[in-house]
N, C-alpha and C positions, 0 to 999 in steps of 0.2 A: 192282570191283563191276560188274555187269550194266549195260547201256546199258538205258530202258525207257520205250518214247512212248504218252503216251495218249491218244489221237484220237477226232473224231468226236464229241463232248459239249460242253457249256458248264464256264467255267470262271471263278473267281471273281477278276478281277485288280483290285487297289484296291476302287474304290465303281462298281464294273459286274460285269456277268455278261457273258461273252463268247464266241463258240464260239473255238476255241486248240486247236493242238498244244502239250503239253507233251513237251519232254525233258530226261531224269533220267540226269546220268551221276555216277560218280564219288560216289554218294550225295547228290549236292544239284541244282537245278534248272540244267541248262545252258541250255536256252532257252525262250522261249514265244513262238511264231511260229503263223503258218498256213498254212506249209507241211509235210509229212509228213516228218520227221527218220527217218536210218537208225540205226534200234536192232534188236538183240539179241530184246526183247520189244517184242510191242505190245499196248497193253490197250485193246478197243473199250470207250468211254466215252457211245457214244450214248445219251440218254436220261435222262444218268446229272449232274451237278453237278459237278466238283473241288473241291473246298475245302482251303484247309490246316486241318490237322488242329488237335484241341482239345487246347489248354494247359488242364490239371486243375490249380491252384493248390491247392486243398481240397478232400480225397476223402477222407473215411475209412471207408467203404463196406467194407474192404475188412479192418475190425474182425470181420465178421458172418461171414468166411472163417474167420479166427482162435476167433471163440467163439460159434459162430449161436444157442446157447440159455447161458446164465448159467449158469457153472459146469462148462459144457462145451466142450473144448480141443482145438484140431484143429496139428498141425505146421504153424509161418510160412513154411517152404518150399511146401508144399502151399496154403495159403493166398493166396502173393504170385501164385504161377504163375497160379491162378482167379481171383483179384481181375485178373490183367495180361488174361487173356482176355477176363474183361467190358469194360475197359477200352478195350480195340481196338475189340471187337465194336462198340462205341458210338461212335468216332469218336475215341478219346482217346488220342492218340499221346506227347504229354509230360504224366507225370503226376507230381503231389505226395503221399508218402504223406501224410496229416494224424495222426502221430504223437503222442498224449496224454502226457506224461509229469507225473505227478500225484502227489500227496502221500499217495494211497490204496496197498493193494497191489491185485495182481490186473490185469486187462485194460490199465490205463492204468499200470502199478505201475512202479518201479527198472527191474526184470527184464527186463521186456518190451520195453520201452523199447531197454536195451541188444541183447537179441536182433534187433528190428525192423532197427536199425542193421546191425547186421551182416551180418545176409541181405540185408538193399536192397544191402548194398556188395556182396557175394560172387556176387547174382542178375545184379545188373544188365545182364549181356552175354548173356545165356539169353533177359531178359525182350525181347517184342516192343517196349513200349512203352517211352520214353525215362524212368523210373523214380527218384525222388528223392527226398530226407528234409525233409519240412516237419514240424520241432517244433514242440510245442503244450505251451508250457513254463508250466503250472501254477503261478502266482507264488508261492504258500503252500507250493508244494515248493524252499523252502530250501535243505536236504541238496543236492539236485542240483547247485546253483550250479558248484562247482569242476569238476563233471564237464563240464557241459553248454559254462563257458568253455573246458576241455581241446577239446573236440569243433569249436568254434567257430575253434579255432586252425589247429588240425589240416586246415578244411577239409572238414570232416564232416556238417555241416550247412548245407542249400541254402536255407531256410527258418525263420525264427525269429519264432515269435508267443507274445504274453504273453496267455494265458487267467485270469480270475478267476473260477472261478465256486462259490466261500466261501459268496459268501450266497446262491445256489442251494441248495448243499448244506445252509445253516443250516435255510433257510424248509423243505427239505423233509423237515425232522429231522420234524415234527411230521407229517408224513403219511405216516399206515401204509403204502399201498403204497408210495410212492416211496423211501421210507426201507428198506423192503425189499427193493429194487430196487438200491440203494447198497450194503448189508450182501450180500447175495448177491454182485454184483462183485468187492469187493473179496477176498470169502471168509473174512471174519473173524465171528466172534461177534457178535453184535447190543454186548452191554456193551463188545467189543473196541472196535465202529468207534466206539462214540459215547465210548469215550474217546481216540480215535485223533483225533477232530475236535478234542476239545478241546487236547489239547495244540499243533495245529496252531494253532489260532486265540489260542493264547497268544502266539503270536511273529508277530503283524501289525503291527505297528511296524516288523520288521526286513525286508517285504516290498519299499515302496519304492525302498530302496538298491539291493537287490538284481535290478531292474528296470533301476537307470540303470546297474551293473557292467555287465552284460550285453548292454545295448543300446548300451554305449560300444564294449564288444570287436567286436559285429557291422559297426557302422558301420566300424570299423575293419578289418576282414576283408572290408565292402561285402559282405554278405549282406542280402538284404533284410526289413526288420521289417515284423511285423503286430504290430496290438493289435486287441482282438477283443471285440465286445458293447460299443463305444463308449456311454455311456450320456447323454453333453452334449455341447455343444461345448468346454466348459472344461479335461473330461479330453482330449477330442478333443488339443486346443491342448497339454496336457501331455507328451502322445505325441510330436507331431508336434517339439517342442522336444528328444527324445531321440535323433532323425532316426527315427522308426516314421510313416512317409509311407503304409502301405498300415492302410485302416481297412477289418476283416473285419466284416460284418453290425452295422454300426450300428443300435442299435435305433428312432429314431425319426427322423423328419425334418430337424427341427432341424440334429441332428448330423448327418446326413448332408451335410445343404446347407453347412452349414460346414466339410467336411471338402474339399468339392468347391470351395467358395469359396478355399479354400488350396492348391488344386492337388493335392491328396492323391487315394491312388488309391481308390474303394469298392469293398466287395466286396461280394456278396448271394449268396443260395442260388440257383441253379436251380430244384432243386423250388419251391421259393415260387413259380416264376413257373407250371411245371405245373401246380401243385395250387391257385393261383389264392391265393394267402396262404399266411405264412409257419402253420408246424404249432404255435410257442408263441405267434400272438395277437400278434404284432410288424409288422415294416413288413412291406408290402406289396410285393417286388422289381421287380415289373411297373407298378407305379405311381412307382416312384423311378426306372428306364429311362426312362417316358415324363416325366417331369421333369427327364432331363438329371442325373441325380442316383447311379447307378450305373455303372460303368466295366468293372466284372469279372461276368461271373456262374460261381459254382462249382459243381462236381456234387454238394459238400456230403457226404452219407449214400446220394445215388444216380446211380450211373453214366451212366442213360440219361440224366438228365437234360438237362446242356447242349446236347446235340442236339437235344430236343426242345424247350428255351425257345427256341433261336435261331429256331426254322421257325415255332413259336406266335408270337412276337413279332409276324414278318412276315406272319403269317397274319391276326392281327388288326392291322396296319394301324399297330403300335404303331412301328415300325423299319423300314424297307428291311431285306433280305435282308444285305447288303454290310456295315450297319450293327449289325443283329445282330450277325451273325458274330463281329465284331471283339469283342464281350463275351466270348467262348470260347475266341479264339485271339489274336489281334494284342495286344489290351491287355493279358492277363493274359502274355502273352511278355515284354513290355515290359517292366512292371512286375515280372520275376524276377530282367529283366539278362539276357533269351535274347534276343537281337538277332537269331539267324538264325535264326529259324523267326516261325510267327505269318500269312505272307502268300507268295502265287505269285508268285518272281520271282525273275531269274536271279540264282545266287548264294545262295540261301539254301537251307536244312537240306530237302533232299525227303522233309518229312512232309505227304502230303498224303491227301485220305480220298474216295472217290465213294459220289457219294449217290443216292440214289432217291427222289425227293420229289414224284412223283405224288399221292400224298397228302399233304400240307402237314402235315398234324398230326400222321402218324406216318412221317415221314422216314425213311429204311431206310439204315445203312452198306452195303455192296456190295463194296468193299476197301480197303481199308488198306495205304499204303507208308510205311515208317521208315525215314529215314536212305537212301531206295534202296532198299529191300527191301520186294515185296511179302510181307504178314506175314498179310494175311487178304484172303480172296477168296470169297463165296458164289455165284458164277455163274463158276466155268473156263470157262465158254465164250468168257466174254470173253477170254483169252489168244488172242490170234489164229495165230501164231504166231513163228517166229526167224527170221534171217538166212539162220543158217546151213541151216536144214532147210529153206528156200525154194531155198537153191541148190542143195542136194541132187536136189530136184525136177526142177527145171530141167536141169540134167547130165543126169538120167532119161530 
């Protein structure tokens, strides 16, 4: 791989901002000094931030690649490549697909599910960004079971979250659009899905077990669990008894604070903290950061986002910069089991992102290195030049 020093900018080491040479050999960081290391490339960074790059824990943004209007179907190769693009473009260097797999047919259905898998595995060395399978394993989808512990065995799955959301689907049987909206997804007949629900919700007894099979095989694989839409601390406490220590958007404070009380990890939307409140009317994300009450923030349904909660946070006063941060990349690294990325410092995975933060609230990526690889650069100027064509000169 390319030797590659980026000079000249600040840079984000622990809980400071620093000016620093970095140098990148061999795909991970060799040193960070302040002296001018001999590389190959050099990237002027004046002006400019380093950050390590954003850990995307929960994205599924990249659903809207796959089907941007209901009913309409675009190839998951074409898809993954455009979702990987936004992805960089935004600072997101290891990302999680947040794959649905659901007792419906259609977008979150069997099928899809399977194909997702199998393009993430076949792309992965194409894709820029560090690319991975977070299941979102539908607890009322049953049937799945055998498959999904095959998958767990195997190795196949980086991520494993139990979603319920039954009585979502029940309460919104009774509202025309949204019931609409379900029936159109899945592409069945209106009389289809609504007896499709029902047969589903006749086997909720056998949902439980089927929870603890599953989160015993993970633990045992050491993949890490999420449970998702925590609704108390009690369930919270049920989870956590299963070994599912990462709690996805808890809905109210209570459970939050008890979740954080147990050392468990939380997770919250990004956008929630953009858009200043969560979009269903739930917790607040920017108000559980500032109570010490959120540890991860996700890009959720939208890419740009973690970039921009991390500089709003700091912008308002809510987080230091250093501290931020560490909601988009260090913690959520942590808590995957990716040890070597997340922070600048010799010896870990050289994912790291330069920023433009002139403007505080709309933060600009500028380029992107993965693994050693510059993968995205909107100013070549900054390439300054090589070694080798300096000495060429020179001999001249």
């Amino acid at each position: 791989m390319t030797d590659i020093a980026i000079q000249g900018g600040h840079v984000l080491l622990g809980n400071e901002i620093a000016e620093a040479f970095i140098h990148i050999a061999d795909g991970k960081i060799a040193e960070i000094s302040l002296r001018h290391p001999d590389s190959v490339i050099r990237v002027d960074s004046r002006g400019l931030i380093a950050l390590p790059g954003i850990v995307d824990m929960h994205g599924d943004a990249f659903e809207r690649q796959m089907m941007p209007r209901p009913g309409v179907d675009f190839p998951i190769d074409v898809a993954l490549v455009d979702s990987d693009r936004q992805a960089i473009a935004n600072g997101i260097t290891t990302v999680f697909h947040a794959t649905t797999w659901s007792w419906e047919p259609g977008l979150r259905g069997t099928e899809n599910a399977h194909r997702l898998l199998s393009a993430i595995e076949t792309m992965q060395p194409q894709l820029a960004a560090d690319t991975r399978f977070h299941l979102r394993q539908e607890t009322f989808n049953l049937d799945a079971e055998p498959t999904i512990a095959e998958w767990l065995v195997a190795g196949r799955v980086d991520l494993l979250a139990f979603n319920d959301h039954m009585d979502m689907t029940t309460a919104s049987m009774s509202n025309p659009k949204k019931r609409m909206r379900m029936v159109e997804r899945s592409g069945l007949s209106e009389s289809g899905f609504d007896n499709l629900v029902q047969r589903i919700l006749e086997r909720a007894s056998e949902v439980p077990a089927s929870i603890e099979r599953l989160a015993a095989i993970a633990c045992d694989q050491r993949i890490p669990l999420l449970s998702h839409d925590d609704k108390s601390p009690k369930q919270r406490t049920g989870f956590r008894a299963l070994g599912i220590n990462l709690a996805e958007f808890p809905i109210n404070e209570e459970t939050a604070r008890a979740a954080t009380a147990a050392g468990d990890f939380t997770v919250f939307g990004a956008p929630n903290v953009v858009r200043g409140g969560s979009h269903t009317g739930w917790t607040s994300a920017a108000e559980m950061v500032s109570k010490g009450l959120c540890s991860i923030l996700a890009s959720d349904y939208y890419y740009p986002a973690p970039l921009l909660a991390a500089f709003m946070l700091a912008a308002d006063n809510v987080l230091p910069l250093p501290q931020a941060w560490s909601l988009v990349s260090g913690a959520p690294a942590a808590a995957t089991g990716l040890h070597d990325r997340g922070q600048i410092s010799p010896g870990k995975r050289a994912d790291i992102i330069l920023v433009d933060a002139h403007e505080p609230l709309r933060p600009r990526v500028v380029a992107a290195i993965t693994e050693g690889r510059i993968v995205y650069l909107t100013e070549p100027q900054r390439l300054l030049s090589t070694t080798s064509a300096m000495r060429e000169v020179e001999t001249a």
